[in-house]
C-alpha positions as CSV (number, residue, x, y, z in Angstrom):
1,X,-6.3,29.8,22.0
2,X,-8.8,31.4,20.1
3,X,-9.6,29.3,16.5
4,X,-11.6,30.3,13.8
5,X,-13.5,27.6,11.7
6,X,-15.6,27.6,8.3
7,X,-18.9,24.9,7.3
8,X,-21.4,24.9,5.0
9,X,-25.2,24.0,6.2
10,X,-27.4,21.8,4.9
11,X,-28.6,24.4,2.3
12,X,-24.6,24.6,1.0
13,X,-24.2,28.4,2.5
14,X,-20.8,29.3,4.2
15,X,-20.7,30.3,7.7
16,X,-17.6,31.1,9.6
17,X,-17.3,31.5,13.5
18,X,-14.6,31.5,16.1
19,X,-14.1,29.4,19.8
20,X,-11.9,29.3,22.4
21,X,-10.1,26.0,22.6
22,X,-7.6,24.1,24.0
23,X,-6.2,22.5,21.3
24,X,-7.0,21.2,17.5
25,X,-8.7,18.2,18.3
26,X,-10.7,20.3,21.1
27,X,-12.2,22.1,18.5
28,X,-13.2,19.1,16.1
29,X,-14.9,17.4,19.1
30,X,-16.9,20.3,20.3
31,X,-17.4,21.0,16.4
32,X,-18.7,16.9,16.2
33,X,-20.8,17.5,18.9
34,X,-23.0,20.1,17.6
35,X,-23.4,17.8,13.9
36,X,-21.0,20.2,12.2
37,X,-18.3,18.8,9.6
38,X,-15.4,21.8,9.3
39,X,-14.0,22.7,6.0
40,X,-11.5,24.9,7.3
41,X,-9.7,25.6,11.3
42,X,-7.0,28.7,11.5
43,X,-5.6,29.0,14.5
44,X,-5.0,32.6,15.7
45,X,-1.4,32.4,15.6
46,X,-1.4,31.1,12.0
47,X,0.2,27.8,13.4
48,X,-2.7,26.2,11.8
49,X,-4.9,26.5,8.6
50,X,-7.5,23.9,6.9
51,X,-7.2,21.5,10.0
52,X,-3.4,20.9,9.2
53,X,-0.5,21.6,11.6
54,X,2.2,23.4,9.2
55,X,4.8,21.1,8.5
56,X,2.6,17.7,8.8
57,X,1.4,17.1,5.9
58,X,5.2,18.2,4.1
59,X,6.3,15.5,6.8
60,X,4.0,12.7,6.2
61,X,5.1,13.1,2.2
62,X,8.5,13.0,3.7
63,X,7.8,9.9,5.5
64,X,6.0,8.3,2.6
65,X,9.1,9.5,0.6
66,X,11.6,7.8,3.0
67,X,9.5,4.5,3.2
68,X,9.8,4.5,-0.7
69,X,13.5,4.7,-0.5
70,X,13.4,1.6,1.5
71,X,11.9,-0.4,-0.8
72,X,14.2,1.0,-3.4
73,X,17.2,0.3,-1.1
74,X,15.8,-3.1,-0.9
75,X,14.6,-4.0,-4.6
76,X,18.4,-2.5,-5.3
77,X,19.8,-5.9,-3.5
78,X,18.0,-8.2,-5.6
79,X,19.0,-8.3,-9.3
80,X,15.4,-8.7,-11.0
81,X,13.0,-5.6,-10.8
82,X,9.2,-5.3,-10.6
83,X,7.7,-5.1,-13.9
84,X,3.7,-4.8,-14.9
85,X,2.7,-1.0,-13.2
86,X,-1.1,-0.9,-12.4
87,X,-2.7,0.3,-16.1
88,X,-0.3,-2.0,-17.9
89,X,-1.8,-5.0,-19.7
90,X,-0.2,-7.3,-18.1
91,X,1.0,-10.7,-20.0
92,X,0.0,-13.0,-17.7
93,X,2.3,-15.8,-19.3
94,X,5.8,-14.0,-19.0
95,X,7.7,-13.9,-15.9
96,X,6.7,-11.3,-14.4
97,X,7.3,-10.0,-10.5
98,X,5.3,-7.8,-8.0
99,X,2.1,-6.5,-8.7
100,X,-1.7,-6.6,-7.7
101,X,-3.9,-9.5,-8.5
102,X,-6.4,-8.3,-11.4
103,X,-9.6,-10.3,-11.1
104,X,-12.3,-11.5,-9.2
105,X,-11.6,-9.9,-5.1
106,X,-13.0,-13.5,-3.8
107,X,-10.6,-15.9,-5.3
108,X,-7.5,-13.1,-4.7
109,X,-8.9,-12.5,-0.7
110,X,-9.0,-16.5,-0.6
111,X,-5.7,-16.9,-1.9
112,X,-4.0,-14.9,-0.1
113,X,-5.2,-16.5,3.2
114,X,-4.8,-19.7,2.2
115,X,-0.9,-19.3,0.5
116,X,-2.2,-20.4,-3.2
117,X,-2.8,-23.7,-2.3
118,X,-5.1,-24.4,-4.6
119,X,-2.9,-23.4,-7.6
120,X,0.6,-24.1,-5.8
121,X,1.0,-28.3,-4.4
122,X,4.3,-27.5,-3.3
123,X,5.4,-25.3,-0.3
124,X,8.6,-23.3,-2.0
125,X,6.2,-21.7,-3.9
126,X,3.1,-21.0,-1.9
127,X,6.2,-19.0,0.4
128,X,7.4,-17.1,-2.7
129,X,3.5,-16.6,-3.4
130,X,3.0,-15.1,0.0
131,X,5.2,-12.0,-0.8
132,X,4.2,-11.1,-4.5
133,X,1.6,-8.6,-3.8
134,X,3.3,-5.5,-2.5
135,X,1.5,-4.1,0.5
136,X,-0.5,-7.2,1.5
137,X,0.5,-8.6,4.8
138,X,2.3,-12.4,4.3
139,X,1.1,-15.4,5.9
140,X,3.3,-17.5,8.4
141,X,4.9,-20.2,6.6
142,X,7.1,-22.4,7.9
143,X,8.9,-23.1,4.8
144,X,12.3,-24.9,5.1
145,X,15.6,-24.2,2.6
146,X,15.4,-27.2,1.0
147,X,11.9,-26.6,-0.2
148,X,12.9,-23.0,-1.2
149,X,15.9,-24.4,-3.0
150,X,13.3,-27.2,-4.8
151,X,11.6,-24.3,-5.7
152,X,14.3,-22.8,-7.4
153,X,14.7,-25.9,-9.5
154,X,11.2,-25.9,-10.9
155,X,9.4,-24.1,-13.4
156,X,5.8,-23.9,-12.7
157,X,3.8,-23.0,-16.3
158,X,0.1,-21.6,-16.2
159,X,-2.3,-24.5,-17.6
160,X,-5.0,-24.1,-19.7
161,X,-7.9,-25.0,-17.2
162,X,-6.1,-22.0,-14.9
163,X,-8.0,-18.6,-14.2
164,X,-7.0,-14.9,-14.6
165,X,-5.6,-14.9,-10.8
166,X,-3.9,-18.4,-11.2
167,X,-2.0,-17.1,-14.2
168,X,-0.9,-14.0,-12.7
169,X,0.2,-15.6,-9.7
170,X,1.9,-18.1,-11.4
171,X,3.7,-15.4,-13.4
172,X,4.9,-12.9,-10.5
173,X,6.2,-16.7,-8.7
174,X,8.3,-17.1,-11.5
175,X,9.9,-13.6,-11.5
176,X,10.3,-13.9,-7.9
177,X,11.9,-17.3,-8.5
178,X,14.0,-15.4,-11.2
179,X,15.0,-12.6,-9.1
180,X,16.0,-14.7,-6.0
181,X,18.6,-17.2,-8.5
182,X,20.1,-13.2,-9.5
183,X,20.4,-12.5,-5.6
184,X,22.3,-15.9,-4.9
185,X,24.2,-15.7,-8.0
186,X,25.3,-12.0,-6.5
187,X,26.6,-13.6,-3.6
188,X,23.7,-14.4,-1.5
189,X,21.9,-16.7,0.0
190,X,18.0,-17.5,-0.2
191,X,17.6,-17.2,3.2
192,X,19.1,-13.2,3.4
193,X,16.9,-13.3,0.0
194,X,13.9,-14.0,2.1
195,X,14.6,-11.9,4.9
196,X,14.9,-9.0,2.4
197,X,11.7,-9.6,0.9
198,X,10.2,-9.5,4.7
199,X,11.9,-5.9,4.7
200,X,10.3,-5.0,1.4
201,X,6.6,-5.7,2.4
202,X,7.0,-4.5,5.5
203,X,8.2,-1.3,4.5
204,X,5.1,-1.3,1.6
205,X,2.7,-2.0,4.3
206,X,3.8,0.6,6.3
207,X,3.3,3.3,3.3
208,X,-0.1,2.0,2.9
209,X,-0.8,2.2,6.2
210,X,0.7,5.9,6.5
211,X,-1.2,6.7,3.4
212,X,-4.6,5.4,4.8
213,X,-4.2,7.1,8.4
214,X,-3.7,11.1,6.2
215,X,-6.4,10.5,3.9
216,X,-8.7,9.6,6.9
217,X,-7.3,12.6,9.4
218,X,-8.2,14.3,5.8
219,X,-11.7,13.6,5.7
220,X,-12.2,15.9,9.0
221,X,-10.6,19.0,7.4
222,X,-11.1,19.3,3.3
223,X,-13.9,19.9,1.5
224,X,-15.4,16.9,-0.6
225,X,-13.5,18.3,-3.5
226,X,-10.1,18.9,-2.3
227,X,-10.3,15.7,-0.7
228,X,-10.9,13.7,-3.7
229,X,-8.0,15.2,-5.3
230,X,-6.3,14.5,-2.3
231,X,-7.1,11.2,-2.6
232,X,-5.9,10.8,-6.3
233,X,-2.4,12.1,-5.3
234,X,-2.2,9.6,-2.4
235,X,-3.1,6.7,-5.1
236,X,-0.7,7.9,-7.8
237,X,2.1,7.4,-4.8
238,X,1.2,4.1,-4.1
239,X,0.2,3.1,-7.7
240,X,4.2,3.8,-8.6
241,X,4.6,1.2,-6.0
242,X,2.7,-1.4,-6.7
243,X,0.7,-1.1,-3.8
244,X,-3.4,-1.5,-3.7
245,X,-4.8,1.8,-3.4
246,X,-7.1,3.8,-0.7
247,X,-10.8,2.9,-1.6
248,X,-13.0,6.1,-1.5
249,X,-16.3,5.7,-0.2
């Protein structure tokens, strides 16, 4: 099949040529070979324009629509509901659920890895900590149902001597705790309350995941423009989530 591709040289002047290829991917490697960076592959039949098979990119929106749902479906079984959207000023002191960690990337990186433990002594709550940040990838705990259930019974207060993250996770604990006592009082039971919250993250990884994989098949097919607003639409998708966003380099 015959395509027909556009670049710009070093000097920023447009040049458009045509190859015989295979397939899409045929194209981008011979393309790569020869240190050239498309902005734009048509297909001679049309079936393809700006790198894009028609119908993917309506079907990875689709996807990341569907995976949404899911986390809908699931938020819908527990009683409590996120609160604190990325932009808001969060109050660190209220009970507040899932969200990202504003602050210092060390201390949030080692706290996740290590559960909390600095800031939580007790297990019940290093589990609930493990889930609060939609989109990050839990740790294996090996938390029993009493300890879940001790959990339940405590209330743990930020202190004065605690930082920014401490207080933050302190507060989305406390939602969660809050939101799980809705879920049993529904009819539940904390351990369906935290096989739902397995299905949550999962789901929120996945989207992140999903979002990542189009914005880097991106990079090989828009301009530096139209891939930076491509990139703010990804983000505003998973900021309504919750979830980190796609760093751009």
């Amino acid at each position: 099949m015959k395509y027909t591709y556009a670049y710009k040289d070093s000097e920023g002047k447009r040049h458009e040529e045509s190859m015989d290829a295979a397939s899409r991917d045929a194209v981008f490697e011979a393309l790569r070979a020869r240190g050239i960076r498309p902005i734009k592959v048509v297909a001679a039949d049309g079936s393809k324009a700006n790198g894009e098979v028609v119908g993917i990119r309506r079907r990875v929106v689709a996807s990341i629509v569907l995976l949404a749902a899911v986390i809908v479906g699931v938020a819908a079984y527990f009683a409590g509901a996120r609160s604190g959207e990325a932009g808001d000023v969060p109050s660190f002191e209220a009970e507040q659920t899932r969200r990202q960690v504003i602050g210092d990337t060390a201390v949030v990186d080692k706290g996740i890895l290590t559960g909390w433990s600095e800031v939580f002594p007790e297990e019940g709550e290093r589990f609930f900590a493990s889930f609060a940040i939609p989109g990050v990838k839990a740790g294996q705990r090996n938390t029993t149902v009493e300890e879940l259930n001790a959990a339940l019974g405590r209330k743990v207060a930020a202190s004065p001597g605690d930082g920014m993250e401490a207080r933050q996770i302190k507060s989305m604990v406390e939602g969660m705790k809050a939101e799980a006592r809705a879920y049993i009082a529904a009819g539940g039971t904390i351990v369906e309350y935290g096989k739902r919250l397995t299905e949550r993250q999962d789901a929120e990884i996945a989207i992140y995941e999903r979002a990542k994989a189009d914005f880097e098949a991106a990079k090989e097919t828009k301009s530096d423009d139209d891939l930076v607003a491509y990139w703010e639409s990804l983000n505003d998708q998973l900021r309504n989530l919750g979830i980190k966003l796609l760093p751009l380099e």
